[in-house]
DSSP file (Angstrom, degrees, kcal/mol; ACC not computed):
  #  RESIDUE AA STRUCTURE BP1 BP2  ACC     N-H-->O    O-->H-N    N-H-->O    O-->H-N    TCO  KAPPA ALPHA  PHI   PSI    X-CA   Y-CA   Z-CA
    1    1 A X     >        0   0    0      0, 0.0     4,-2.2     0, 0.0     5,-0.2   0.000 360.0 360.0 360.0 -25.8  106.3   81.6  100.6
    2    2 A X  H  >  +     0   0    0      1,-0.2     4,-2.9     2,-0.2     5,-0.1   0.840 360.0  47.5 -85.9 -23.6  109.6   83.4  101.0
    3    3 A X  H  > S+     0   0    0      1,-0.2     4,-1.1     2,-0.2    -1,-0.2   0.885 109.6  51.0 -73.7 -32.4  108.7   84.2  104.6
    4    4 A X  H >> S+     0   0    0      2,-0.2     4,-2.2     1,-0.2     3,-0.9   0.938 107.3  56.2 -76.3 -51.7  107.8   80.8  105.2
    5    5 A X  H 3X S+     0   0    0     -4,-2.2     4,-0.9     1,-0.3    -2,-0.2   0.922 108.4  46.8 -55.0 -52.0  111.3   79.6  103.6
    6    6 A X  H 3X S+     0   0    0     -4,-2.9     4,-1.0     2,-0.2    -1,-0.3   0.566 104.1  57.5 -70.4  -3.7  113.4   81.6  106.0
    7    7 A X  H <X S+     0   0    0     -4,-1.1     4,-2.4    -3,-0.9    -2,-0.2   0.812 109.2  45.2 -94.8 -27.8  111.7   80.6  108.7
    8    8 A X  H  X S+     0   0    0     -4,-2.2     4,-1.3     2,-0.2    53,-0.2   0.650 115.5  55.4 -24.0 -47.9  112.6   76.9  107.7
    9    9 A X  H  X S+     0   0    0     -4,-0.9     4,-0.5     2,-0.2    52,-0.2   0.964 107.4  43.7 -31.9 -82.4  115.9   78.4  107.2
   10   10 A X  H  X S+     0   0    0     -4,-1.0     4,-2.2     1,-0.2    -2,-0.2   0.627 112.3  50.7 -50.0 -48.1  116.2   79.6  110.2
   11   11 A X  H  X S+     0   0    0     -4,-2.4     4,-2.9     2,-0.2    -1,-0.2   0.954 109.7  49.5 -48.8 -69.7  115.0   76.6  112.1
   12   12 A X  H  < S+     0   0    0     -4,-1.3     4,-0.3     2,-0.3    -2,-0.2   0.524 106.7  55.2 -50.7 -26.7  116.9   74.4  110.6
   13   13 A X  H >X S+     0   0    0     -4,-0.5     4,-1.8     2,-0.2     3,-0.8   0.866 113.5  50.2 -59.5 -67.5  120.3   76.8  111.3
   14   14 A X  H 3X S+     0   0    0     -4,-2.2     4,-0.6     1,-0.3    -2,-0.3   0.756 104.5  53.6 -53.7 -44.3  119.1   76.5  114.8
   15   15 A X  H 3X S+     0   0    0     -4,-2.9     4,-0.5     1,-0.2    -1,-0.3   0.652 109.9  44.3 -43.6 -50.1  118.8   73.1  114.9
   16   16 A X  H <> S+     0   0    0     -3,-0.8     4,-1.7    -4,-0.3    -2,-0.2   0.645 105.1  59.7 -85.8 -16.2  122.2   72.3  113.7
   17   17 A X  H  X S+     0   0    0     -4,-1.8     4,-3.6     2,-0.2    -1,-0.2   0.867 106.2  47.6 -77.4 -46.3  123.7   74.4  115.6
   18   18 A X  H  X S+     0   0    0     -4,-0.6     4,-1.1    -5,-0.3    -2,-0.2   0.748 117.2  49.7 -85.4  -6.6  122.1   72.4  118.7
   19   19 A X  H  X S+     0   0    0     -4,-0.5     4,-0.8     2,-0.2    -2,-0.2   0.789 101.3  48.5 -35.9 -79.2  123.2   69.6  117.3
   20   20 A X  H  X S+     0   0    0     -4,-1.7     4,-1.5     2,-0.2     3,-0.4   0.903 110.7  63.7 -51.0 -47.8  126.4   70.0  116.5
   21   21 A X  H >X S+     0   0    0     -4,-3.6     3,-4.2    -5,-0.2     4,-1.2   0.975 101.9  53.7 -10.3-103.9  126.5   71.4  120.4
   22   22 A X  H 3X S+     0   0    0     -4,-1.1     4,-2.3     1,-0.3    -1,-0.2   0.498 100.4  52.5   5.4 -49.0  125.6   68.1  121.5
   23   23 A X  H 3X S+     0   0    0     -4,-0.8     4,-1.5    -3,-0.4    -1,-0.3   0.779 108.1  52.9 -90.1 -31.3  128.0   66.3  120.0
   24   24 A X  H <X S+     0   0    0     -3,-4.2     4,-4.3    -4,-1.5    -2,-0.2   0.901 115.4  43.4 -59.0 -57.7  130.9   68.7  121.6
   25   25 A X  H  X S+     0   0    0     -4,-1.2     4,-2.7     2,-0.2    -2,-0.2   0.965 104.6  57.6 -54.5 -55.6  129.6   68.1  124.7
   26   26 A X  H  < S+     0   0    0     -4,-2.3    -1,-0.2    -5,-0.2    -2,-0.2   0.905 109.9  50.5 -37.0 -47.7  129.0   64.4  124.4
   27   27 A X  H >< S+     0   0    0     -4,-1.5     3,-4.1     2,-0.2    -2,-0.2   0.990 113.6  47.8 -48.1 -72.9  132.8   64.3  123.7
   28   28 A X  H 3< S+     0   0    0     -4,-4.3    -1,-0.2     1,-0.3    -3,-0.2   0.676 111.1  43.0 -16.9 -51.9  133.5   66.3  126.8
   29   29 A X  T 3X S+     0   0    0     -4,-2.7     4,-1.9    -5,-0.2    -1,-0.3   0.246  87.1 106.5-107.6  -2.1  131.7   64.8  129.0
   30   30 A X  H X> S+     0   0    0     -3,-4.1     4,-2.1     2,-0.2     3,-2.0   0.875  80.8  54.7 -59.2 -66.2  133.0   60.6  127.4
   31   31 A X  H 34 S+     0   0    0      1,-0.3     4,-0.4     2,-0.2    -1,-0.2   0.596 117.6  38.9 -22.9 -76.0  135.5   59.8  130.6
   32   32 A X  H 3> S+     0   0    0      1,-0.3     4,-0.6     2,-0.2    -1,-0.3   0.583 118.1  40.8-111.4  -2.8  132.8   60.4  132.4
   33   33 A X  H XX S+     0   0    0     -3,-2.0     3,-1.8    -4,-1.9     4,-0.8   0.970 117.5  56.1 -57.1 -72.8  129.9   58.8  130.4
   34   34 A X  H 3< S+     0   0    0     -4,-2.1    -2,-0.2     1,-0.3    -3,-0.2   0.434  98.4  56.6 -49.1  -8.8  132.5   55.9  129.8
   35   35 A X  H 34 S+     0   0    0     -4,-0.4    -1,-0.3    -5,-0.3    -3,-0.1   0.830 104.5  54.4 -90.6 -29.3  133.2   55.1  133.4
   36   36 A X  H << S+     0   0    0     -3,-1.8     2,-0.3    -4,-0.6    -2,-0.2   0.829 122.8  18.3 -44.5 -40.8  129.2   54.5  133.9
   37   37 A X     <  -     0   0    0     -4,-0.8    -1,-0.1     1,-0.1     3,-0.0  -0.945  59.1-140.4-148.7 159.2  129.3   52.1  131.2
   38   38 A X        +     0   0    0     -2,-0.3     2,-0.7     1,-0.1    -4,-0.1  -0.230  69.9 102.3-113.8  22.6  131.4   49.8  129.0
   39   39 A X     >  +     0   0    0      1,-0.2     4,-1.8     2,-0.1    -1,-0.1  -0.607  27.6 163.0-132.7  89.1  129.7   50.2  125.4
   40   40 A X  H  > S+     0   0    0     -2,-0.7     4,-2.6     2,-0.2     5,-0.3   0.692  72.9  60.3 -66.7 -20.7  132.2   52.5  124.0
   41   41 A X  H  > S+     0   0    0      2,-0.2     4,-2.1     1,-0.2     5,-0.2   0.983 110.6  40.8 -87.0 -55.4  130.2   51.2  119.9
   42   42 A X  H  > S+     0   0    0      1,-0.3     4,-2.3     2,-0.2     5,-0.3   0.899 114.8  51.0 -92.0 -20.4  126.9   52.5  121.0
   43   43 A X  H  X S+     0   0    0     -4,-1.8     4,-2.5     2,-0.2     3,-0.5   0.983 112.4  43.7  -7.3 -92.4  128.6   55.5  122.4
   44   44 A X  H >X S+     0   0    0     -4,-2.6     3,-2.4     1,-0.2     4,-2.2   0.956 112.6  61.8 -22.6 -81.6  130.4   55.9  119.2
   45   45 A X  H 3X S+     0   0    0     -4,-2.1     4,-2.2    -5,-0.3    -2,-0.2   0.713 104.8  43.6 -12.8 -64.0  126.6   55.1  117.8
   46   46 A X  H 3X S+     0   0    0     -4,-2.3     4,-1.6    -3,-0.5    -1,-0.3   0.717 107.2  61.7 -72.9 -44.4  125.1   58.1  119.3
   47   47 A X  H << S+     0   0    0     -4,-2.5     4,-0.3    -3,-2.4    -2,-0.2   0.651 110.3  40.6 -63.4 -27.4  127.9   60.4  118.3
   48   48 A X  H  X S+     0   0    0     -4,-2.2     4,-1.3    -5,-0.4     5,-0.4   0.886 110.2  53.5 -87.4 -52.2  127.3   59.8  115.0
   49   49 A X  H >X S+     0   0    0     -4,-2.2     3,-3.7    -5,-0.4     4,-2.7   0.923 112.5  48.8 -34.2 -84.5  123.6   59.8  115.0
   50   50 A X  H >X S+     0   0    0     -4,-1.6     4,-1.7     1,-0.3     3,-1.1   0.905 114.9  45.4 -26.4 -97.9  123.7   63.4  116.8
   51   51 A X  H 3> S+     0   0    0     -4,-0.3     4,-1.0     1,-0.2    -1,-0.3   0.513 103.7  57.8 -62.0  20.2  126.1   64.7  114.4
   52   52 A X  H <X S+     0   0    0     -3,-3.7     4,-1.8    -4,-1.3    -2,-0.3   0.690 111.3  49.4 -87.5 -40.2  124.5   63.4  111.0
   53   53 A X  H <X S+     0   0    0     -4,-2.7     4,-1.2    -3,-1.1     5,-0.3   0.938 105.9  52.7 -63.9 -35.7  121.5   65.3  112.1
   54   54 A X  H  X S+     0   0    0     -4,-1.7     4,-3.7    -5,-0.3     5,-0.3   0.981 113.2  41.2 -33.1 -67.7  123.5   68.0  112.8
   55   55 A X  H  X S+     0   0    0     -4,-1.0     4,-1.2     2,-0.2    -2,-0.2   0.921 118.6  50.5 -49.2 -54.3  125.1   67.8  109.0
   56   56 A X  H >X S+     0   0    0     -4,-1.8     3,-3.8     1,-0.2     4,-0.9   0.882 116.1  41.1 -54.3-103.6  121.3   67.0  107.6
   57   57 A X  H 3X S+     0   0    0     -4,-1.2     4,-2.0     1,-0.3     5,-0.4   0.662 119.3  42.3 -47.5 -48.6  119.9   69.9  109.4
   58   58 A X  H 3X S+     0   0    0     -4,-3.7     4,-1.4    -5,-0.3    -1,-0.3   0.787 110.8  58.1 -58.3 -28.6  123.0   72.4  108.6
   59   59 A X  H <X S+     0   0    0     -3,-3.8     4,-1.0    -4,-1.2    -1,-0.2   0.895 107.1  50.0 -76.8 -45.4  122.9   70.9  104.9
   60   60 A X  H >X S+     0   0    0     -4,-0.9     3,-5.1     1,-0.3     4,-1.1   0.925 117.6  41.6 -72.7 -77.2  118.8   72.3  104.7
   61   61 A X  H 3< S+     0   0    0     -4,-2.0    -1,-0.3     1,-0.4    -2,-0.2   0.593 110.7  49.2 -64.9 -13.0  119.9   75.4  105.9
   62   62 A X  H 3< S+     0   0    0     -4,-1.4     3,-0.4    -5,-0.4    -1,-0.4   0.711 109.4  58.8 -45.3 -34.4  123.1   75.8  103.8
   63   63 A X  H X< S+     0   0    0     -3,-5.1     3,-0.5    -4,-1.0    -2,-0.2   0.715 103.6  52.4-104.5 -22.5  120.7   74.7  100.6
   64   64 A X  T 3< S+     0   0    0     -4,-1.1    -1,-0.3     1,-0.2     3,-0.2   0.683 123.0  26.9 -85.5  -9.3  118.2   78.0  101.4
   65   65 A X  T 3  S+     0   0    0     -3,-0.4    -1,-0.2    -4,-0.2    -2,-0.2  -0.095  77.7 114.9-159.7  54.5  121.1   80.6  101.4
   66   66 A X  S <  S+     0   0    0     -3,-0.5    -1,-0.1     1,-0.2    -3,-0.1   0.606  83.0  50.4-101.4   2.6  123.8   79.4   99.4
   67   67 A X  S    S+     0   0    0     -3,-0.2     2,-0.5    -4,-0.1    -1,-0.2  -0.030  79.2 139.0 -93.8  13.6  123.3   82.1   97.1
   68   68 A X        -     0   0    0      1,-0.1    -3,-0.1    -3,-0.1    -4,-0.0  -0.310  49.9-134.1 -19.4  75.6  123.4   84.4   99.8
   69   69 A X        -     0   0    0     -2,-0.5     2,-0.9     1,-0.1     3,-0.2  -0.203  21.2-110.5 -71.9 172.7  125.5   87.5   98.7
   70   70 A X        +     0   0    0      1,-0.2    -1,-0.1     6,-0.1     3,-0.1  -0.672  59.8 144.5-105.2 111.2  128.1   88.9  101.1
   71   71 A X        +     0   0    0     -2,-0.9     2,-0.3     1,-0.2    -1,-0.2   0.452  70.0   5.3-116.4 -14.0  126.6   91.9  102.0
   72   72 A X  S >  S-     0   0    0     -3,-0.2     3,-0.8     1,-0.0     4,-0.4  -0.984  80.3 -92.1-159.5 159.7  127.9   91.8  105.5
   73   73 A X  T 3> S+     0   0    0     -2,-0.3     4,-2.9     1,-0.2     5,-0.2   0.649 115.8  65.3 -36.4 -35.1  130.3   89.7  108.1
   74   74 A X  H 3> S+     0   0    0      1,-0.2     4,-2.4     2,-0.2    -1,-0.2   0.901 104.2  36.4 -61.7 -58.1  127.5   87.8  109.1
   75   75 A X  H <4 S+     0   0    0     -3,-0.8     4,-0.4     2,-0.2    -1,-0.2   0.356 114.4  55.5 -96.2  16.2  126.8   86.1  106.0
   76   76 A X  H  > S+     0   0    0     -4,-0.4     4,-2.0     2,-0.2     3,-0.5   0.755 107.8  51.9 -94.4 -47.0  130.6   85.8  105.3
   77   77 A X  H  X S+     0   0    0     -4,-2.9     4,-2.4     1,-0.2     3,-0.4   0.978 110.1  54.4 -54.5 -52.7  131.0   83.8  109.3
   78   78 A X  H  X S+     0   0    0     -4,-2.4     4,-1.0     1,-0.3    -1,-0.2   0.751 106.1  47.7 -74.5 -45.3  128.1   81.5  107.8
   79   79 A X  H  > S+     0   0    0     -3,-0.5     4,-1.8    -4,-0.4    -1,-0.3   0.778 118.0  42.1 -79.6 -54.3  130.2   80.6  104.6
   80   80 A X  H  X S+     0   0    0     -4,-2.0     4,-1.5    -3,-0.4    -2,-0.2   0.717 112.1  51.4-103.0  -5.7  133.4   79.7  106.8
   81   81 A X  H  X S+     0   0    0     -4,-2.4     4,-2.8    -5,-0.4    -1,-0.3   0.906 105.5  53.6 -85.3 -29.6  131.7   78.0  109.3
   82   82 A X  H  X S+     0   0    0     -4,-1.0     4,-2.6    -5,-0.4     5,-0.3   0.922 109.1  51.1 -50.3 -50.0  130.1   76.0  106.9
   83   83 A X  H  X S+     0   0    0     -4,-1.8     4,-1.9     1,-0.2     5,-0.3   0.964 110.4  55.6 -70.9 -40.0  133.9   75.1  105.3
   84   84 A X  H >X S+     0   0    0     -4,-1.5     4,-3.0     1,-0.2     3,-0.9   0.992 102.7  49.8 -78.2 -40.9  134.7   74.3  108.6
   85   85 A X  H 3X S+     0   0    0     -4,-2.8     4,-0.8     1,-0.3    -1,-0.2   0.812 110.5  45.8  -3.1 -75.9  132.2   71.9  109.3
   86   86 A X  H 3X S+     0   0    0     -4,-2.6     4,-1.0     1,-0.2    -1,-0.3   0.697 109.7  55.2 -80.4 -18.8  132.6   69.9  106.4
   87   87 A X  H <X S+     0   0    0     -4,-1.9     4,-2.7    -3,-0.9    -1,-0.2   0.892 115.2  49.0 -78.7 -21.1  136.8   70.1  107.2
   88   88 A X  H >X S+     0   0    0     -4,-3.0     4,-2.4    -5,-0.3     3,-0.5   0.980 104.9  52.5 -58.1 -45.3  135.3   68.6  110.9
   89   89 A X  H 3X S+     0   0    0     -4,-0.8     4,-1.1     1,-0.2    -1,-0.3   0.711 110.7  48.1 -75.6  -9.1  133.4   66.1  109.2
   90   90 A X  H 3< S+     0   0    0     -4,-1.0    -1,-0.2     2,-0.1    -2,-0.2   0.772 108.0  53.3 -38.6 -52.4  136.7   65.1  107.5
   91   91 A X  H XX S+     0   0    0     -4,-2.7     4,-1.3    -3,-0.5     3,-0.5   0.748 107.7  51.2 -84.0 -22.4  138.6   65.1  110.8
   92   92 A X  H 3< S+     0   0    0     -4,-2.4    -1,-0.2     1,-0.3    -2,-0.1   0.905 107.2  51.5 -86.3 -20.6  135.9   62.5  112.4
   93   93 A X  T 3X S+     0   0    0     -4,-1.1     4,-0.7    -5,-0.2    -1,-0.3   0.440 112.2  52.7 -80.8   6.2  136.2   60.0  109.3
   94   94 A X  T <4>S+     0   0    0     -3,-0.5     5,-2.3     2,-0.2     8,-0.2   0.574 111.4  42.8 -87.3 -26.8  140.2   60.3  110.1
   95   95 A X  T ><5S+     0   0    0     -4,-1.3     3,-0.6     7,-0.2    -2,-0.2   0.492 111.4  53.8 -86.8   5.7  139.8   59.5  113.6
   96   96 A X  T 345S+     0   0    0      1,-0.3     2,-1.0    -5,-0.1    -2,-0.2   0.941 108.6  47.8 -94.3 -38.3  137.5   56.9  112.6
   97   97 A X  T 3<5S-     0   0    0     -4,-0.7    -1,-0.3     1,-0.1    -2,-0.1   0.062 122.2-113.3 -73.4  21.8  140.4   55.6  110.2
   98   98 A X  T < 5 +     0   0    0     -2,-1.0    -3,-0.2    -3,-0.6    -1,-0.1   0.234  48.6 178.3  28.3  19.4  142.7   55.9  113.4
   99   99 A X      < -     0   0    0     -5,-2.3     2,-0.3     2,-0.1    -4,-0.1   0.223  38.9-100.8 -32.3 -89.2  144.8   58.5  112.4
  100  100 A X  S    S-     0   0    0      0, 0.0     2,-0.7     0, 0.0    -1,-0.0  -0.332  99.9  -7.4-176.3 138.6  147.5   59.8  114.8
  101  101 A X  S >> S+     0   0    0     -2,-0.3     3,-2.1     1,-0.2     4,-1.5   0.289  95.0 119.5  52.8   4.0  146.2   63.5  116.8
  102  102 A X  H 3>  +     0   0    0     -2,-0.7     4,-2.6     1,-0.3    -7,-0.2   0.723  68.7  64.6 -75.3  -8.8  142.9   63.9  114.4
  103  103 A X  H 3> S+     0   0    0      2,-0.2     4,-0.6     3,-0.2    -1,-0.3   0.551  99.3  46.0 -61.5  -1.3  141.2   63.7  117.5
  104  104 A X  H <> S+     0   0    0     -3,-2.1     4,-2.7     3,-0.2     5,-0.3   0.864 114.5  45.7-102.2 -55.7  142.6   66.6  118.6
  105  105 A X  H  X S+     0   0    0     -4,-1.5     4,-8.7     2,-0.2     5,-0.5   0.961 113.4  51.4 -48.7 -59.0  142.0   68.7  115.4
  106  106 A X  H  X S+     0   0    0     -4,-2.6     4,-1.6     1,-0.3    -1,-0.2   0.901 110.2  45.8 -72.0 -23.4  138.5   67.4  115.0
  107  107 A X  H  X S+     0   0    0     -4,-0.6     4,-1.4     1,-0.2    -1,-0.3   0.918 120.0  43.9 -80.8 -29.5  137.5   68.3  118.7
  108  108 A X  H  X S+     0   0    0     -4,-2.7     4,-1.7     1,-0.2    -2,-0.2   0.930 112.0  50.3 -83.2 -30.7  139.3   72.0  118.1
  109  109 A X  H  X S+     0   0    0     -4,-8.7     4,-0.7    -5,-0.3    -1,-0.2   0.822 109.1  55.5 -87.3   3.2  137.9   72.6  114.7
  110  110 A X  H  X S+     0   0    0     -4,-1.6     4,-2.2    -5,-0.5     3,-0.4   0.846 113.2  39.5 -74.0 -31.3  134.3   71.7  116.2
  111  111 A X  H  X S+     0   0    0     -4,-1.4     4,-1.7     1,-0.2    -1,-0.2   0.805 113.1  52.8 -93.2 -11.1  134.6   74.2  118.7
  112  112 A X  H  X S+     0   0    0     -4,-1.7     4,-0.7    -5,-0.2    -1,-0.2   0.611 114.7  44.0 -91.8  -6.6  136.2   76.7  116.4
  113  113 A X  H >X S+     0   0    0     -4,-0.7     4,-2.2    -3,-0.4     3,-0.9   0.873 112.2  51.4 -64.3 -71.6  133.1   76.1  113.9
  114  114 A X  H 3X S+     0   0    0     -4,-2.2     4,-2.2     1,-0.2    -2,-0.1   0.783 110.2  50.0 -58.5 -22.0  130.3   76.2  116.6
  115  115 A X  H 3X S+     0   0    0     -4,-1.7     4,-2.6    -5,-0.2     5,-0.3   0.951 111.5  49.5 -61.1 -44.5  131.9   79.5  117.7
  116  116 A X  H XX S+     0   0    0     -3,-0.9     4,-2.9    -4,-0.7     3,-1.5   0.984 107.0  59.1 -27.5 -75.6  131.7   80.6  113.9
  117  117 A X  H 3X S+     0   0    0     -4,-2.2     4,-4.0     1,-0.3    -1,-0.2   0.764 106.1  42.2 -20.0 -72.2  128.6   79.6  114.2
  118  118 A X  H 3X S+     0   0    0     -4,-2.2     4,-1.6     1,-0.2    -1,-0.3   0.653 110.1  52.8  -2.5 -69.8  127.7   81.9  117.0
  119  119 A X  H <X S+     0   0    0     -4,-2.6     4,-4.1    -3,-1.5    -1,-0.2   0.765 103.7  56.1 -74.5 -46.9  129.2   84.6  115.9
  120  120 A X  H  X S+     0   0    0     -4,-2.9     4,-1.8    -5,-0.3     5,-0.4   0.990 111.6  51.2 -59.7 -53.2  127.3   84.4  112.3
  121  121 A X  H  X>S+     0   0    0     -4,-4.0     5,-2.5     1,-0.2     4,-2.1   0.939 113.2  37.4 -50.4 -48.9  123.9   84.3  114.3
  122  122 A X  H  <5S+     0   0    0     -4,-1.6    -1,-0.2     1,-0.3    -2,-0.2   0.934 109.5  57.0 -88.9 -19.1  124.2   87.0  116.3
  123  123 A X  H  <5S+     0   0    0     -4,-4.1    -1,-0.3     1,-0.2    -2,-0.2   0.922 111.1  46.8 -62.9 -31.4  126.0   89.3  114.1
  124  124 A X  H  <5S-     0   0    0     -4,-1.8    -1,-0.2   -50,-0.1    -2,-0.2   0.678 118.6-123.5 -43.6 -27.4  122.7   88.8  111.4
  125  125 A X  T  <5 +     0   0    0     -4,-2.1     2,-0.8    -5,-0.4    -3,-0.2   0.859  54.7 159.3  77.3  46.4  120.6   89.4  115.0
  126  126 A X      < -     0   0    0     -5,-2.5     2,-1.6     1,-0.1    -1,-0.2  -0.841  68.5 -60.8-113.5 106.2  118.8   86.2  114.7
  127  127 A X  S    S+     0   0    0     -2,-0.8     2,-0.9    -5,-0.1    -1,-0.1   0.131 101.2 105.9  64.4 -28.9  117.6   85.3  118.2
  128  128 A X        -     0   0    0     -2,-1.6     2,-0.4     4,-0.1    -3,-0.1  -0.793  64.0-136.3 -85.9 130.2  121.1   85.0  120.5
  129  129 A X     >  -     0   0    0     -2,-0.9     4,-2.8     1,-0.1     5,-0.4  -0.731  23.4-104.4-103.4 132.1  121.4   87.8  122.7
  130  130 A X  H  > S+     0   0    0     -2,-0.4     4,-2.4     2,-0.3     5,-0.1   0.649 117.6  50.8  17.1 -74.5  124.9   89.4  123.1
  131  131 A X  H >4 S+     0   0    0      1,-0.3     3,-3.5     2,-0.2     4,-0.3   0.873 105.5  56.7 -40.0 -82.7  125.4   87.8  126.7
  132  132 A X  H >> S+     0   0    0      1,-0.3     4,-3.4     2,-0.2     3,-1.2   0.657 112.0  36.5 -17.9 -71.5  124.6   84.7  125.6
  133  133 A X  H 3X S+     0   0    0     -4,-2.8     4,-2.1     1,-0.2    -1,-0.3   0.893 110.1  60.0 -54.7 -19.1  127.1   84.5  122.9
  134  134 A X  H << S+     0   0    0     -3,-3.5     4,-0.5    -4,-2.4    -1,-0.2   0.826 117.1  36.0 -80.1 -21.9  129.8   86.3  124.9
  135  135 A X  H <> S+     0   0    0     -3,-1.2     4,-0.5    -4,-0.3    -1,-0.2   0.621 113.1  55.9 -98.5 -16.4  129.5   83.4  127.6
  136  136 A X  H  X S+     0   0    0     -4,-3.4     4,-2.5    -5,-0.2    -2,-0.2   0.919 116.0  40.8 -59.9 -42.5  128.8   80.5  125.0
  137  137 A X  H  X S+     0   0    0     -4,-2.1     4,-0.7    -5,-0.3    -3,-0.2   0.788 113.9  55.2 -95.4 -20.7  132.3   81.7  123.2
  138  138 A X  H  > S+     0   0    0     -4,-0.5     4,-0.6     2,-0.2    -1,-0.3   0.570 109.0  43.7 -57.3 -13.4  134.0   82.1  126.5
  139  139 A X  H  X S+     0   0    0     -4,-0.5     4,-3.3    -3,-0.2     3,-0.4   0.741 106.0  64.5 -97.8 -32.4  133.3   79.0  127.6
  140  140 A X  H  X S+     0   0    0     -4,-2.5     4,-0.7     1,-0.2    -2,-0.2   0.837 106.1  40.8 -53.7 -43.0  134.3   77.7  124.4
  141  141 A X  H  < S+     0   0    0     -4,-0.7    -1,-0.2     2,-0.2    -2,-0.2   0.599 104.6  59.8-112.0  13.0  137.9   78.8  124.7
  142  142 A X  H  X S+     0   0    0     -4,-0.6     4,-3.3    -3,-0.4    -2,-0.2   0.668 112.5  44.8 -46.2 -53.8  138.6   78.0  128.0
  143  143 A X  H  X S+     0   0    0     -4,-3.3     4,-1.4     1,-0.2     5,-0.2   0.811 114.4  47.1 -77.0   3.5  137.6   74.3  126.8
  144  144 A X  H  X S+     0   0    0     -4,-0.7     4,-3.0    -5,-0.2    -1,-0.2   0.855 113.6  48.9 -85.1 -46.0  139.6   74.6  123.8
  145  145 A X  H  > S+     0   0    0      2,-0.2     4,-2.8    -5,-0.2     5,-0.2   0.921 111.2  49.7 -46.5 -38.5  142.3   75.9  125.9
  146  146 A X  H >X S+     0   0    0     -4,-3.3     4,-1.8     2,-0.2     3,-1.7   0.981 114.9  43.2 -62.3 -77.0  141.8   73.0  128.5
  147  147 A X  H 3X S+     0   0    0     -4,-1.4     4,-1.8     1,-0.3     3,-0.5   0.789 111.7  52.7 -53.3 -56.0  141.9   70.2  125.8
  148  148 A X  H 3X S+     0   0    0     -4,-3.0     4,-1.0     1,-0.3    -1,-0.3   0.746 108.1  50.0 -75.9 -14.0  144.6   71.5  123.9
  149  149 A X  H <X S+     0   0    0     -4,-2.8     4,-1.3    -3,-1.7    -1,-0.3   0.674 110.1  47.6 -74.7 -23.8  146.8   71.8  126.7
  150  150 A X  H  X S+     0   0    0     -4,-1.8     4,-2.1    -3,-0.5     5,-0.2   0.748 111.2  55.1 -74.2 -27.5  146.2   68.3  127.9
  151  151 A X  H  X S+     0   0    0     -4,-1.8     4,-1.1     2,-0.2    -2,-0.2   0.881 112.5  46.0 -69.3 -41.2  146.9   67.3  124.0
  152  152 A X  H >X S+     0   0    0     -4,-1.0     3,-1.4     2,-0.2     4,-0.5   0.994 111.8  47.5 -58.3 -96.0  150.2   69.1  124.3
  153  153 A X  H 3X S+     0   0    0     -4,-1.3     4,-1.7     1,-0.3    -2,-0.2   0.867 109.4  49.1 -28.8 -72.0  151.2   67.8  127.5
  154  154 A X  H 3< S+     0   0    0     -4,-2.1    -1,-0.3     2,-0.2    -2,-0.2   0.916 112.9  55.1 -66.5 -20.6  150.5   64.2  126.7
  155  155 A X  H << S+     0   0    0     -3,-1.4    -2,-0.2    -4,-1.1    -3,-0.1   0.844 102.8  60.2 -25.2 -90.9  152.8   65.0  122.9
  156  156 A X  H  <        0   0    0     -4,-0.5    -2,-0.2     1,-0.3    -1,-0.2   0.370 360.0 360.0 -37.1 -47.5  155.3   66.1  125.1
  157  157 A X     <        0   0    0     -4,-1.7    -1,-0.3    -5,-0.2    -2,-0.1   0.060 360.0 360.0 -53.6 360.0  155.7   62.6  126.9
């Protein structure tokens, strides 16, 4: 049964993870979604969808190893990616409430979770190979770079 429960785990880790993905990208890619088409609510719609499965999926696997001890780095990155998460899912009910720059926060602390993220997997050695991550997290802070220098710029104006 226990094998059978981490692999549930595990899945379910994996899952949010591609999920939470998703949702980064979708954002990325809206200008060019949004020029195609004019229905910025089901847009919205879809962004939410994506990342409530994300949370649901992240939640299962949060619920198998939240008594986890911290025996290593691994399972300490899975603890504070988790806190960042939930500070994300914070920052998207603040843009939803129109706050001033919380888009900016929520898109940086999503890419600074899904790197967490990352990082937690492969230091445990569960299935992302080395490369992989080393070009997922480079590419990750180019666009973090990108975005926050366009956030910056348009401040400044």
């Amino acid at each position: 049964m226990l094998v059978a429960g981490h692999f549930i785990a595990d899945l379910s880790g994996y899952l949010a993870l591609v999920f939470i993905i998703a949702t980064s990208v979708l954002m990325f890619a809206k200008k060019r979604i949004m020029s195609h088409t004019t229905r910025q609510k089901l847009f919205n719609n879809v962004h939410i969808a994506i990342a409530v499965l994300g949370g649901i999926f992240l939640l299962i696997h949060g619920d198998y190893f939240i008594h986890a001890p911290l025996t290593n780095f691994g399972v300490l990155l899975g603890y504070i990616s988790t806190g960042v998460a939930l500070i994300v899912w914070f920052t998207g009910f603040s843009f939803l409430e129109r706050l001033r720059y919380s888009l900016l926060y929520h898109g940086s602390l999503s890419l600074f979770a899904i790197a967490l993220m990352i990082l937690h997997s492969v230091n445990l050695g569960f299935g992302i190979p080395l490369y992989l991550s080393e070009i997922l997290l480079g590419v990750t802070a180019i666009v973090l770079f990108v975005r926050a220098s366009q956030q910056i710029i348009k401040i400044l104006k």
